[in-house]
N, C-alpha and C positions, 0 to 999 in steps of 0.2 A: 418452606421456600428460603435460599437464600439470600442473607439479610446485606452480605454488598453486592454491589455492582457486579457484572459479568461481562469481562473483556475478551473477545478474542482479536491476537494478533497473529495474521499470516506470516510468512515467511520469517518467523523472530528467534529459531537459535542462532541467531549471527546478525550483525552489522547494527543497521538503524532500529528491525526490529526487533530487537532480542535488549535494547537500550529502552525501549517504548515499555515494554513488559517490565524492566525495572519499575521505570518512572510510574505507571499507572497500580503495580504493587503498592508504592511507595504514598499511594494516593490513595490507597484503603480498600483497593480493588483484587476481586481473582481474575487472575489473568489465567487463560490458555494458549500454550504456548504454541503457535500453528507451525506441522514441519514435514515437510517428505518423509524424511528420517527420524522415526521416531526415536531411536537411540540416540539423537544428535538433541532433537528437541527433550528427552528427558536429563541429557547433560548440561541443556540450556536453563532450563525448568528448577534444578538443583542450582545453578548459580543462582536466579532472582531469587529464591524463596521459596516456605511451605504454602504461599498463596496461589505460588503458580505452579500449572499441571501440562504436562505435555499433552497434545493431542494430534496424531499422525493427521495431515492433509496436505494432498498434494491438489495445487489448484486446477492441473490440468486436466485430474481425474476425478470422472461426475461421480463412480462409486464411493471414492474416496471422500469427496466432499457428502454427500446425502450420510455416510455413516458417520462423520464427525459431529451434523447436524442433533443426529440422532440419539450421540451419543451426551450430544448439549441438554437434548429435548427432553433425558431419562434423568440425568446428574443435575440439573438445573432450571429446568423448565424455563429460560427463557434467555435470551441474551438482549443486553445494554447500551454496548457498544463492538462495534466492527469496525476493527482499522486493516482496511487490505494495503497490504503492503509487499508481501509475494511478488517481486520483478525478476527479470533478468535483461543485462543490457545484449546479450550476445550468443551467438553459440559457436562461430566460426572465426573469432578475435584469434590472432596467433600470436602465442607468447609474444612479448619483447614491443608489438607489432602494436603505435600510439594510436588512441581516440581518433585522431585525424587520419593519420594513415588508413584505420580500418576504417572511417567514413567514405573513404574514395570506393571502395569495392563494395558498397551499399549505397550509391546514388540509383534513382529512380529507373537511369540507362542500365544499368550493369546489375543490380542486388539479388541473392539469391531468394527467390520463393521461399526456396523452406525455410531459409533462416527469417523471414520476414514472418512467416505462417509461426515458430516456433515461438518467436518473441511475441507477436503478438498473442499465442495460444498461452501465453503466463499471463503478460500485462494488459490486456485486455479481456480475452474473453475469460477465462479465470477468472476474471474480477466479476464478471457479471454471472458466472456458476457460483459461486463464493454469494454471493446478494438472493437470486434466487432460492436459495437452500437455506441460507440464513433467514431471509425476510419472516417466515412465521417466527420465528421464536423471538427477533425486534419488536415484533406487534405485542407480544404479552411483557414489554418492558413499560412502563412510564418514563417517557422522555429520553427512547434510543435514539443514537443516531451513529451517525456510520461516516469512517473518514478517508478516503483513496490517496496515500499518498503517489504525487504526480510528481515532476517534475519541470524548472522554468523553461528547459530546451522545447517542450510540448507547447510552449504559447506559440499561434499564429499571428498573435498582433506583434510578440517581442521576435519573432524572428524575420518578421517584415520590415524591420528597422535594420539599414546597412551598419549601423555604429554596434549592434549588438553581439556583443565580443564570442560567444558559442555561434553565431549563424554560421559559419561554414561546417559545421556539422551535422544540422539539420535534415534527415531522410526519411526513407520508409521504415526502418527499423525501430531501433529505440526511440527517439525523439516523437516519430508519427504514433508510436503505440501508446506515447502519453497524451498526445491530443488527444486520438480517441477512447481513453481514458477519461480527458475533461469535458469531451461529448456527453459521454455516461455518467460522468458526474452529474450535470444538468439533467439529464432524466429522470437519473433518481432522484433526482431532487425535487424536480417538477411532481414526481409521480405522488409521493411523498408528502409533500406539501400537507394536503388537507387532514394526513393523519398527524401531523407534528412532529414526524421524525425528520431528522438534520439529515443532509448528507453535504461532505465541502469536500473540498480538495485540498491538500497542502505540498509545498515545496520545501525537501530537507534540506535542497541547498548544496554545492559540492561538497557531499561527506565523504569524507577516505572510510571505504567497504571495500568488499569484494567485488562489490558492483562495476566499480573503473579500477579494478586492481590496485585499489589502495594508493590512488593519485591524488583523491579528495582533498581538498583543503580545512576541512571544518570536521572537525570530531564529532564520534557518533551520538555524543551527548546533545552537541549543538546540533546535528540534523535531526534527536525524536524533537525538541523542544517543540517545534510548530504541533508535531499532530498530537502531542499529548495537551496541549494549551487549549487544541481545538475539541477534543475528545471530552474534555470538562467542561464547557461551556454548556450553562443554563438551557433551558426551556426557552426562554425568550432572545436565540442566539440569533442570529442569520442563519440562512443556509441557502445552500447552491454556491459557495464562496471560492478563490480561491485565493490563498496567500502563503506569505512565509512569514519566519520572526521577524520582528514579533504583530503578528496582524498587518503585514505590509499586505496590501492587495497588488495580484498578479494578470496584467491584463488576458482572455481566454485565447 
């Protein structure tokens, strides 16, 4: 059996988490590098290190996820930790075309289904195939636990405040797909509970990715920081949490 840690990180040849797979290397961990493309995630996998290994997963497909599991379940018998992090903010953004701009043609009157079905088929349900599939091989770890990164536009308390500078973008799309991301945070976390595994939530924070087309304000080092902070944390940690750096809690 493998004597470190076994990380996997979804969506990480690129942005926040492909930054996360450094950081948790750098922490004495094998990281698996999670990626559609596996040509992309083994160009990723070569920049962090011989620690980290590419492994082909695309969240939205269940074949693909059960074989990556499987392929955990033969190379290492168990996983540690699980940071889903596999989002996407969009599919029908048009170049050039801002944050705002594209939030007017995704209000609740007007938004397209499928792009609403699309985005949520990453950042939601994804997440909950990704857990499923995962969950046996967390239970053969000693003090796994599993961290979603979310984002602060997904709180219903913070966007219920007029003074809160992101509310006018607020919809079914992106923003809603992280609520109910921090719904399912809470679940599994409840669910969880009595076996000792953690599950929290964190916010990267405006990071410049691909995700908002490189508008971000905060570098991708300053956005892993929250889930890799959280990802280390003890047996006797919280869980069902949600915050950003450093331990700021974020109302749900």
């Amino acid at each position: 059996m493998q004597d470190k840690p076994i990380a996997l990180v979804t969506g990480a040849n690129q942005g926040i988490g492909l930054q996360i797979a450094k950081d948790l290397v750098s922490h004495g961990f094998i990281v698996l590098v999670g990626s559609r493309n596996l040509e992309r995630g083994e160009a990723a996998a070569k920049e962090v290190g011989p620690d980290a290994h590419a492994l082909q997963l695309d969240v939205t497909d269940r074949a693909s996820i059960d074989a990556a599991a499987e392929h955990i379940r033969k190379q290492f018998g168990r996983l540690d930790v699980l940071i889903n992090n596999a989002a996407i903010s969009n599919t029908k953004k048009q170049p050039g075309q801002s944050v705002e701009e594209y939030a007017k043609t995704t209000r609740p009157s007007n938004v397209s289904f499928d792009e609403m079905r699309a985005v949520w088929d990453t950042n939601v349900f994804g997440v909950l195939a990704v857990y499923q599939a995962m969950l046996p091989l967390l239970r053969k770890a000693s003090g796994a636990r599993i961290v979603n990164v979310s984002s602060g536009v997904g709180s219903l308390t913070t966007n219920s405040d007029p003074d809160f500078v992101y509310r006018a973008i607020f919809g079914p799309v992106y923003p809603a797909s992280k609520t109910a991301l921090n719904a399912l945070t809470v679940a599994m976390a409840l669910e969880l509970e009595p076996e000792g595994i953690k599950v929290n939530a964190i916010s990267p924070g405006f990071t410049s990715t691909n995700l908002n087309g490189y508008a971000g304000t905060d570098t991708v080092e300053q956005g892993a920081r929250e889930a890799v902070r959280v990802a280390l944390l003890g047996p006797d940690s919280p869980t069902g949490t949600f915050t950003r750096w450093e331990n700021s809690t974020i109302p749900w």
